[in-house]
MIMARKE-892408 format. One record per residue: residue number from 0; x, y, z of N, C-alpha, C in turn; residue in one letter. Coordinates in steps of 0.001 Angstrom, whole numbers. Each point is the difference from the previous one (the first is absolute). Layout:
REM residues N
{NUM; {X; Y; Z}; {X; Y; Z}; {X; Y; Z}; "a"}
...
END
This chain:
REM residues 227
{0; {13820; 67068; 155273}; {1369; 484; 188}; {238; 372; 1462}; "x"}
{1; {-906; 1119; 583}; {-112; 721; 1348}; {69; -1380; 709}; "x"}
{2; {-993; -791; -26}; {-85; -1163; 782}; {845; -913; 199}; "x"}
{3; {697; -435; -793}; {1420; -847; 169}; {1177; 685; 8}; "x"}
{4; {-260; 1023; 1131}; {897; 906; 213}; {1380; 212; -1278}; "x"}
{5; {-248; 393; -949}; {848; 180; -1038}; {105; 1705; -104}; "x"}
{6; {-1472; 766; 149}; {672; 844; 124}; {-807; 1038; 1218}; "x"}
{7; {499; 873; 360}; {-685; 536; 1122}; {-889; 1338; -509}; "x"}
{8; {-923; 1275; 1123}; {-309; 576; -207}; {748; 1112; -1014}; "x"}
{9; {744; 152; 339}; {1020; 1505; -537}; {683; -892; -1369}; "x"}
{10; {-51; -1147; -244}; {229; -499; -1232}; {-1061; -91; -1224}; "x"}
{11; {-974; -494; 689}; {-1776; 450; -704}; {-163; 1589; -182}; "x"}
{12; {262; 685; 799}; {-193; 1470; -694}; {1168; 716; -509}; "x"}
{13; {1387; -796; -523}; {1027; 488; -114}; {-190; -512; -2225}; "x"}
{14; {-514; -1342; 334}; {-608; -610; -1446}; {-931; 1166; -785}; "x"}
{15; {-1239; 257; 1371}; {-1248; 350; -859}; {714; 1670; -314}; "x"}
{16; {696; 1011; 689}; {861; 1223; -578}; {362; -453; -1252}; "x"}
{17; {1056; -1031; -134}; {730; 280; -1048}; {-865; -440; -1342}; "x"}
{18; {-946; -897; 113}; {-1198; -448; -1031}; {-691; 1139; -511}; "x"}
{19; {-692; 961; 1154}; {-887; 1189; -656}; {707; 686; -1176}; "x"}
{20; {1516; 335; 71}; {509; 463; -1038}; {140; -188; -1419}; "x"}
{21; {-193; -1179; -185}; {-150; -1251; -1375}; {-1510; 579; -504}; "x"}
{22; {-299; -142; -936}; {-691; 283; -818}; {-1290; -1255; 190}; "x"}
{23; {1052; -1359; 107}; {-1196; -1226; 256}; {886; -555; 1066}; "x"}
{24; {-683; -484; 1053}; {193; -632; 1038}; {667; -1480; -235}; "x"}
{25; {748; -686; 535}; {587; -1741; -91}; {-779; -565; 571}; "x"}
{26; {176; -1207; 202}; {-577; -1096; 511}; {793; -21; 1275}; "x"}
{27; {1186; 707; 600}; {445; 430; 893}; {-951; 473; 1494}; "x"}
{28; {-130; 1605; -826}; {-1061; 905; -68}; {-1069; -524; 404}; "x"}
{29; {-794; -675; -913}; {-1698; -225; -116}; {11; -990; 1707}; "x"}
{30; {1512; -1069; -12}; {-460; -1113; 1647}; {140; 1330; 885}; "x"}
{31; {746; 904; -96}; {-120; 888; 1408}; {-842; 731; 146}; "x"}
{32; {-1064; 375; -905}; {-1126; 717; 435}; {-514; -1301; -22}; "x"}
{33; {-138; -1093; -125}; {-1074; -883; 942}; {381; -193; 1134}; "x"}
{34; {1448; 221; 269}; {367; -459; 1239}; {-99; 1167; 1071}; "x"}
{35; {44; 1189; -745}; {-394; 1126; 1218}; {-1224; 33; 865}; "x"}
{36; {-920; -697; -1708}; {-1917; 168; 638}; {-4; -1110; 590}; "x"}
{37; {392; -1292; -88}; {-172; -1191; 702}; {815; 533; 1689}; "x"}
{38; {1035; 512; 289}; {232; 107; 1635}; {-764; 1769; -161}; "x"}
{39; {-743; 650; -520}; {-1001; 820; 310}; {1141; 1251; 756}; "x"}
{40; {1317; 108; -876}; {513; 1501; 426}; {-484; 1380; -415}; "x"}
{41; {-248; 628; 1162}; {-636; 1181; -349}; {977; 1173; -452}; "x"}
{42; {1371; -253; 70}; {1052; 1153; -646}; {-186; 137; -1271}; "x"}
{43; {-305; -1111; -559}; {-113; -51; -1355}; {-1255; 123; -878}; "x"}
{44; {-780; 751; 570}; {-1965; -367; -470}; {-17; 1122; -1127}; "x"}
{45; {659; 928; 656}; {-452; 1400; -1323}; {981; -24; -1206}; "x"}
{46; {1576; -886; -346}; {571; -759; -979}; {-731; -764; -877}; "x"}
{47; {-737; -1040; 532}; {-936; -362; -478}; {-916; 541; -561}; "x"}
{48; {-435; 1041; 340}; {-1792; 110; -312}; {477; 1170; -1086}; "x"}
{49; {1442; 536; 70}; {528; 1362; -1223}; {328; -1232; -1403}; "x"}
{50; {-405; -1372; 53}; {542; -858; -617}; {-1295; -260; -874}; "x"}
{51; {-1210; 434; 130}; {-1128; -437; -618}; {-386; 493; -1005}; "x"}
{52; {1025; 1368; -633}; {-94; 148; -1430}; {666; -707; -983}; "x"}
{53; {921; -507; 475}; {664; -1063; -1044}; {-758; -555; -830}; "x"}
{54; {510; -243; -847}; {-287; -779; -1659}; {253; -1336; 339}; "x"}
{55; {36; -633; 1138}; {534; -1782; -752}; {-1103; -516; 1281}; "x"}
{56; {-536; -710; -737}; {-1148; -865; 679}; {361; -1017; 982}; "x"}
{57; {1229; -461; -99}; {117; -973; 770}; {703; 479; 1350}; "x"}
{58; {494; 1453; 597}; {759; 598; 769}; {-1583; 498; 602}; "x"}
{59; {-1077; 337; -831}; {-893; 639; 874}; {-1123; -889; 475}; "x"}
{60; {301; -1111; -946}; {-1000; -1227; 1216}; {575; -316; 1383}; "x"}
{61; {1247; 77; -179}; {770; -319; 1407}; {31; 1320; 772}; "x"}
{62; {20; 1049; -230}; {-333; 1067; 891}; {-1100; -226; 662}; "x"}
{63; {-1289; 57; -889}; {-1515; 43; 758}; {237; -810; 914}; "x"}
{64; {251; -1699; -460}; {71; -887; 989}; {1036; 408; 1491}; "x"}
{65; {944; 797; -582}; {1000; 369; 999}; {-610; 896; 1088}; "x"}
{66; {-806; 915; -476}; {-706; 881; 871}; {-1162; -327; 620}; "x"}
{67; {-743; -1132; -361}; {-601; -604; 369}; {-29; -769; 1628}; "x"}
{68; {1455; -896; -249}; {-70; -401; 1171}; {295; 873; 1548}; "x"}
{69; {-17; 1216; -495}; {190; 1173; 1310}; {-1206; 7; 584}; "x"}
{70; {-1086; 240; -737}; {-1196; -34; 904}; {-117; 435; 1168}; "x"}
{71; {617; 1407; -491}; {-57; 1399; 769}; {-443; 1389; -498}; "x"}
{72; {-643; 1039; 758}; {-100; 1365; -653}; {1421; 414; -456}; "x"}
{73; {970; -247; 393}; {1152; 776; -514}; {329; -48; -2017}; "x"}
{74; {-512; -1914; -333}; {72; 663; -1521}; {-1156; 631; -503}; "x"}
{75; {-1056; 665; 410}; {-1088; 803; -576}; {402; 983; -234}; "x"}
{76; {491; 925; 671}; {690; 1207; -825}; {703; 168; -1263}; "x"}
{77; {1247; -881; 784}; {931; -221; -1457}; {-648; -362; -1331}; "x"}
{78; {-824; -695; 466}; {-460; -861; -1421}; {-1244; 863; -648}; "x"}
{79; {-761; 710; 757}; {-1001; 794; -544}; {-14; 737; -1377}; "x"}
{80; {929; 661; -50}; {438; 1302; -874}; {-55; -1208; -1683}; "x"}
{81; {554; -1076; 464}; {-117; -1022; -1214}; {-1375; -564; -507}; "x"}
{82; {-411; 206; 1253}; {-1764; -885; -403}; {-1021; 1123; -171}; "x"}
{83; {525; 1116; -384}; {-822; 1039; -99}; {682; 488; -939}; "x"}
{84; {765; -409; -967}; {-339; 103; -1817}; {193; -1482; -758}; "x"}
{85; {-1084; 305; -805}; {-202; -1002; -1436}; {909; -878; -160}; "x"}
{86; {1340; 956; -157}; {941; -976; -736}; {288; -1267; 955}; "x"}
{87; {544; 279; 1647}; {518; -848; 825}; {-972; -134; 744}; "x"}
{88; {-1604; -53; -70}; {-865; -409; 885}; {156; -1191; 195}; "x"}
{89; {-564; -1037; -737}; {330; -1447; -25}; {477; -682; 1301}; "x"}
{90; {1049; -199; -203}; {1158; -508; 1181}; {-243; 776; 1288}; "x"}
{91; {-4; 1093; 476}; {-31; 1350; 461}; {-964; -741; 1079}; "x"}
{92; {-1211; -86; -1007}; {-1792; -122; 582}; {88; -1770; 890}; "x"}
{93; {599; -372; -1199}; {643; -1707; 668}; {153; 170; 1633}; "x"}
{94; {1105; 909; 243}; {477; -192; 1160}; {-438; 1007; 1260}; "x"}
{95; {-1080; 1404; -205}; {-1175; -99; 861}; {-1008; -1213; 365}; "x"}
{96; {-106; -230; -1467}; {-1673; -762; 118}; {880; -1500; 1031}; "x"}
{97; {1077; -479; -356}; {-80; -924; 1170}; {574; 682; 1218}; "x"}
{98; {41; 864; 677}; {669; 327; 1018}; {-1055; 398; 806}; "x"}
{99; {-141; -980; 703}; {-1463; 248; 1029}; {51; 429; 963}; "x"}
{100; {-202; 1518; -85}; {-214; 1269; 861}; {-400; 1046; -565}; "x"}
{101; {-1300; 920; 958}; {-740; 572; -399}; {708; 936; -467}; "x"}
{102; {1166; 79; 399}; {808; 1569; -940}; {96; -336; -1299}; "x"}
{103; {676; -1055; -535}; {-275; -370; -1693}; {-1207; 424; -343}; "x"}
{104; {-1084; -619; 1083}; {-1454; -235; -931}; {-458; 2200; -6}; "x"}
{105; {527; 473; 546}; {309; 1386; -185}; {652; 406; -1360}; "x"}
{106; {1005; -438; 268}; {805; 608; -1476}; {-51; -325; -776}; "x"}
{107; {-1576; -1296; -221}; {-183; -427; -1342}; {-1228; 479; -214}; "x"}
{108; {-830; 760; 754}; {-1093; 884; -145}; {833; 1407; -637}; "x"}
{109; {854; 714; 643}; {714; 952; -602}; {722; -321; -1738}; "x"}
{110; {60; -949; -484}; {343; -542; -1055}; {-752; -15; -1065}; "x"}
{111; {-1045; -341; 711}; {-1557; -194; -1128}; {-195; 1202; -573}; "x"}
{112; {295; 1224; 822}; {-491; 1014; -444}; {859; 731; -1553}; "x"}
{113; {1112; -724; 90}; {941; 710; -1001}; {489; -1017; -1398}; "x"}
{114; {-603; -1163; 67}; {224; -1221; -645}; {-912; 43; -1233}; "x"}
{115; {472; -483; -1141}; {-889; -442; -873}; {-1227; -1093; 174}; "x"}
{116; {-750; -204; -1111}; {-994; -1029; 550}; {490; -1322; 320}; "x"}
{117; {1357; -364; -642}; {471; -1249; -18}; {720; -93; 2285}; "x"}
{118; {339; 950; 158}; {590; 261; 945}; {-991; 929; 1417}; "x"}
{119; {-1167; -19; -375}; {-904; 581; 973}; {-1084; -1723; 67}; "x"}
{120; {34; -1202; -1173}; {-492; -928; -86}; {1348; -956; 647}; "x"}
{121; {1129; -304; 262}; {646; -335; 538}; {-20; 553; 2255}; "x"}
{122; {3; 723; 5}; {-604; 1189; 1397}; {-941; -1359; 604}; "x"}
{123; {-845; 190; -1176}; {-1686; -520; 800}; {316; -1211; 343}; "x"}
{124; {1072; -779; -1211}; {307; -1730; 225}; {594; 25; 1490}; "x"}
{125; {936; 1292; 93}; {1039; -484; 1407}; {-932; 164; 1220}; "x"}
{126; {-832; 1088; -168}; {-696; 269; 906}; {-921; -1499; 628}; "x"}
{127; {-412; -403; -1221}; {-1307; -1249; 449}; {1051; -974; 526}; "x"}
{128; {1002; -417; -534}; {993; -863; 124}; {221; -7; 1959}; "x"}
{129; {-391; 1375; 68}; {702; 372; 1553}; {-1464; -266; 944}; "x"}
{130; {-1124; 56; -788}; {-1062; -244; 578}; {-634; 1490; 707}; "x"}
{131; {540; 1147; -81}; {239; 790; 141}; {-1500; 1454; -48}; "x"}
{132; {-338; 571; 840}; {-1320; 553; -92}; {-43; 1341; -1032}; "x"}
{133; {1370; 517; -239}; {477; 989; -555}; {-154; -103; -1658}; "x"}
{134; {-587; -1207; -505}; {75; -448; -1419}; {-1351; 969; -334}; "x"}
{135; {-828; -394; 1104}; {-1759; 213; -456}; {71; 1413; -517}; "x"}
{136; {208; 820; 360}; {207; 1417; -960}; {778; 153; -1184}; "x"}
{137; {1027; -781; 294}; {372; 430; -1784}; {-536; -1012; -1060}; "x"}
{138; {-745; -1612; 691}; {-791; -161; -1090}; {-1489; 911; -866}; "x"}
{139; {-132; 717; 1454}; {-767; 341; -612}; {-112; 1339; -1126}; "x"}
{140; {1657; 510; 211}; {108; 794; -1301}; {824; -641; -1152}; "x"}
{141; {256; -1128; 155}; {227; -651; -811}; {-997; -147; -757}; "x"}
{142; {-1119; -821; 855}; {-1536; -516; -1137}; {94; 1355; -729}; "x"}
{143; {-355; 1035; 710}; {-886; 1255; -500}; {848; 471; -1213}; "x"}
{144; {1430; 285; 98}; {590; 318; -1218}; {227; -978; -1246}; "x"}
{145; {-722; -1358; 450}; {177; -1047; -1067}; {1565; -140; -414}; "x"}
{146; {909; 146; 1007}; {1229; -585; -573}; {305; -1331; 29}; "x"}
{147; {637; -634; -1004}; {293; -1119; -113}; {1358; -458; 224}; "x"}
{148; {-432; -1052; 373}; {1788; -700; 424}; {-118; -1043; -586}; "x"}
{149; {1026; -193; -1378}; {-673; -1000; -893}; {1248; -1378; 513}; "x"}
{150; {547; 164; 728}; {882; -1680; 308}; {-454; -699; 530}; "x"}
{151; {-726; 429; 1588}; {-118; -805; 1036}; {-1740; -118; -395}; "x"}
{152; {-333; -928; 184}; {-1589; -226; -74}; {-704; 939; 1684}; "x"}
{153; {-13; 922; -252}; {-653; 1040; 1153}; {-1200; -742; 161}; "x"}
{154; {-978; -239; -615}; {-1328; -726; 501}; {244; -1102; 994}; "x"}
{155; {999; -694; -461}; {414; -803; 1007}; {809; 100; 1889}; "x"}
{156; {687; 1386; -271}; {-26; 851; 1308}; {-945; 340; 546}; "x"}
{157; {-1062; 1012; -553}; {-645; 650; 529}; {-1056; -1294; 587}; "x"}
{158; {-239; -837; -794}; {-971; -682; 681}; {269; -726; 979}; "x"}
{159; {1271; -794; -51}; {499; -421; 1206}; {187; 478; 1197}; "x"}
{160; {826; 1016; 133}; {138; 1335; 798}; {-1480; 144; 531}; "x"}
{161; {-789; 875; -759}; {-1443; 242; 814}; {-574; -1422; 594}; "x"}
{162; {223; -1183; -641}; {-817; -1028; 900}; {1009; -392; 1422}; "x"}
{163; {628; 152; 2}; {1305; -843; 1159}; {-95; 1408; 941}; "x"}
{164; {-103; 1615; -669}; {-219; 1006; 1213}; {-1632; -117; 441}; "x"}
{165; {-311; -656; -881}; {-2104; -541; 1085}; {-760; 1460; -945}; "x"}
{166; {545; 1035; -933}; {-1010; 567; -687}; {-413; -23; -1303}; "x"}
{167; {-1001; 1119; 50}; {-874; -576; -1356}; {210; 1114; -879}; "x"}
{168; {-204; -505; -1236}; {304; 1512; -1223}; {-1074; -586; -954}; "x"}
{169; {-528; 1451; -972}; {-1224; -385; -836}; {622; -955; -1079}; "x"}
{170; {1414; -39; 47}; {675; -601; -1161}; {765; -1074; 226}; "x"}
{171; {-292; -818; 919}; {708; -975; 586}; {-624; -1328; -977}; "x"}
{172; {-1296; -66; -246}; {-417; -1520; -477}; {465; 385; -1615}; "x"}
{173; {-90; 1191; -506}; {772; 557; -1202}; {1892; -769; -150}; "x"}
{174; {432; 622; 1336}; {1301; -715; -141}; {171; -1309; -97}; "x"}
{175; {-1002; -497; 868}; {178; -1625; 333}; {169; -1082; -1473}; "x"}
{176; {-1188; 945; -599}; {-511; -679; -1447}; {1139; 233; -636}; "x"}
{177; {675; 744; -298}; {948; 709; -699}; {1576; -1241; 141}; "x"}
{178; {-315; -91; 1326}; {1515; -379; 875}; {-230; -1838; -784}; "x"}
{179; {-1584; -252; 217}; {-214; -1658; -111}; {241; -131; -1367}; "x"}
{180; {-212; 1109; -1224}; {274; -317; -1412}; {1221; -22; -530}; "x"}
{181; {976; 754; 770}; {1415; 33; -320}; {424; -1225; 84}; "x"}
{182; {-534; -465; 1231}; {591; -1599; 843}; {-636; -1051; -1157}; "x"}
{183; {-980; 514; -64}; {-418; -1635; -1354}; {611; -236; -1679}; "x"}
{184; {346; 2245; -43}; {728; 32; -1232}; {1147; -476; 118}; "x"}
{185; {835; 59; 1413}; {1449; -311; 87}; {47; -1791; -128}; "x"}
{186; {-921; -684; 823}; {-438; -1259; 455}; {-245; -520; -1601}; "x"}
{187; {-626; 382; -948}; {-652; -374; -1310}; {1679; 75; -676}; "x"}
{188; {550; 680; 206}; {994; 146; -1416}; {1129; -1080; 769}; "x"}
{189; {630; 12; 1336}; {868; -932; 457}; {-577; -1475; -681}; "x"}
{190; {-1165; 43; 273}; {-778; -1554; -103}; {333; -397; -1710}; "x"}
{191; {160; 1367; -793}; {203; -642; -1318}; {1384; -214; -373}; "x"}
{192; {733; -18; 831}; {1597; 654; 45}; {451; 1361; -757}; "x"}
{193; {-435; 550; 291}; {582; 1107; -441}; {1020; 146; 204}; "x"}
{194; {-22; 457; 1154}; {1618; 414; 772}; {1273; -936; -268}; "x"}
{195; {-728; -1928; 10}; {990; -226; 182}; {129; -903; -1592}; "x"}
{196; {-263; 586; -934}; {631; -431; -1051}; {1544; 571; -119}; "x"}
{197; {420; -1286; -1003}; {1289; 147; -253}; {492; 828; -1127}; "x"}
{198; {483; 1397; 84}; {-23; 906; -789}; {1333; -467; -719}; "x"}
{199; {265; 466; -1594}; {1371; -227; -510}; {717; 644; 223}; "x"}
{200; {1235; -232; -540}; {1130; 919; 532}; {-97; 1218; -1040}; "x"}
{201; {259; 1346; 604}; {51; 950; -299}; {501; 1055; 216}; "x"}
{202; {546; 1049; -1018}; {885; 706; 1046}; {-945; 1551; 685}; "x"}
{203; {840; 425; 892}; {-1108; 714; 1256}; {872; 1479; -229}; "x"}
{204; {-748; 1108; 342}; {704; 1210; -454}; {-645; 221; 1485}; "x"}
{205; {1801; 399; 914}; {-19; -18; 1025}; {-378; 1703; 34}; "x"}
{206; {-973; 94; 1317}; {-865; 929; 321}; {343; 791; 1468}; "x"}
{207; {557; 1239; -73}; {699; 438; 1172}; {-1090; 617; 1011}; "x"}
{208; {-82; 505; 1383}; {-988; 67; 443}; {-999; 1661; -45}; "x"}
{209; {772; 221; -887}; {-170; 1583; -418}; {-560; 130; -1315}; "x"}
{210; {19; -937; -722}; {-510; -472; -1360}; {-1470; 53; -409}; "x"}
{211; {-819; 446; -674}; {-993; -256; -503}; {-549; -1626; 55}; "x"}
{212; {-1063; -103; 923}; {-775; -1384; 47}; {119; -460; -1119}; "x"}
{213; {139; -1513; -413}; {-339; -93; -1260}; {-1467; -779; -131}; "x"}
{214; {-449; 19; 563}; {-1809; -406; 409}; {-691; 928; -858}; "x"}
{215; {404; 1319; -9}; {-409; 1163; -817}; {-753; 964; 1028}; "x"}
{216; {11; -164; 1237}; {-645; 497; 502}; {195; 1672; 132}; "x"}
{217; {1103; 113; -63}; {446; 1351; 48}; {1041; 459; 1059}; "x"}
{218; {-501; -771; 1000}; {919; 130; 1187}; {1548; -469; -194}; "x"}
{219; {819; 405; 1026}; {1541; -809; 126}; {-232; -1174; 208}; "x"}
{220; {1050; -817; -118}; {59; -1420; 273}; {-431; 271; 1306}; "x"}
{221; {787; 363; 712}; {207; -388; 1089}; {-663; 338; 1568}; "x"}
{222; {-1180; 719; -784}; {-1420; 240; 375}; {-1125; -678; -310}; "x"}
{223; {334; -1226; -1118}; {-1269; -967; -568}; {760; -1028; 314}; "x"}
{224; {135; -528; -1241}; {434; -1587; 57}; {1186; -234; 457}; "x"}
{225; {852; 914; 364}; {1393; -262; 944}; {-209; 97; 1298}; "x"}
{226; {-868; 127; 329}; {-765; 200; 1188}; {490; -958; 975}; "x"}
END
């Protein structure tokens, strides 16, 4: 829109005002917060980042991404207070863990400390993700408290991470093994089609992201398999 001059700055934040008020955002709405984060205006960063409790999934993929392309300390603040609870970690953690500067990789050490396991095991992903020296301590109260982060295959971080930073852990050929059986279990079931059999038609009992997993795991959707 911004780009084929259709509409200008003070028209992009004249949209994204009158949108916050709506309950759910338009398709209006949703192009001008891409179009704010794509020309990277900073008037508008803390609009955004008060936007990451919302309920609709498709307004807060385009935020992260929106805040994303700033790739500045200025959205670490704003966005902190979100990635330092449960509910709006997710997205929140998204847009430290890519924002490469050591102040994120700060306020995602400050995060770990107040996060569930699902969200102190997310921390460690952004951290390694960043390559980052600040991980090595909270894995290691991670190991020690045995918390689990049951989405992301962690064996597969940690081992990567420690080999690409050049160190060694007593539990690294543990992970490796761990990381190579997933890959042959995942590798074994594609090979039989699993995945890609042709399922019948059926009807689907749509699952909101606040909803009870239906995996059974216990968790919200939108902490497991909405992930």
């Amino acid at each position: 829109m911004f780009r084929r001059k259709c509409l200008d700055e003070d028209e992009l934040g004249a949209i994204l005002k009158a949108e916050v008020e709506k309950d759910w955002f338009t398709y209006r709405g949703v192009m001008a917060v891409r179009a704010i984060g794509l020309l990277k205006l900073p008037a508008h960063i803390q609009v955004l980042a008060d936007l990451l409790d919302r309920d609709d999934d498709v307004l807060i993929e385009e935020l992260s991404e929106a805040l994303i392309h700033y790739q500045t300390d200025e959205v670490v603040d704003p966005v902190k207070p979100y990635a330092m609870q449960d509910e709006t970690c997710i997205y929140a953690l998204s847009v430290l863990q890519n924002t490469k500067t050591d102040y994120a990789q700060s306020a995602m050490v400050e995060c770990y400390e107040v996060l569930d396991e699902d969200g102190k095991g997310m921390v460690i992903e952004g951290l390694s993700h960043q390559l980052s020296e600040k991980a090595f301590p909270l894995i290691d109260d991670y190991l020690f408290h045995e918390y689990r982060y049951g989405v992301s295959d962690m064996d597969q971080v940690l081992y990567s991470f420690y080999k690409i930073m050049g160190r060694s852990h007593e539990d690294s050929e543990l992970w490796r093994v761990s990381w190579e059986r997933s890959e042959q279990n995942r590798s074994d079931y594609e090979r039989s089609g699993g995945i890609f059999k042709k399922a019948e038609p059926m009807s689907v009992t749509k699952v909101v992201r606040n909803d009870p997993c239906l995996c059974g795991s216990g968790k919200k959707y939108k902490k497991c398999c909405g992930k």
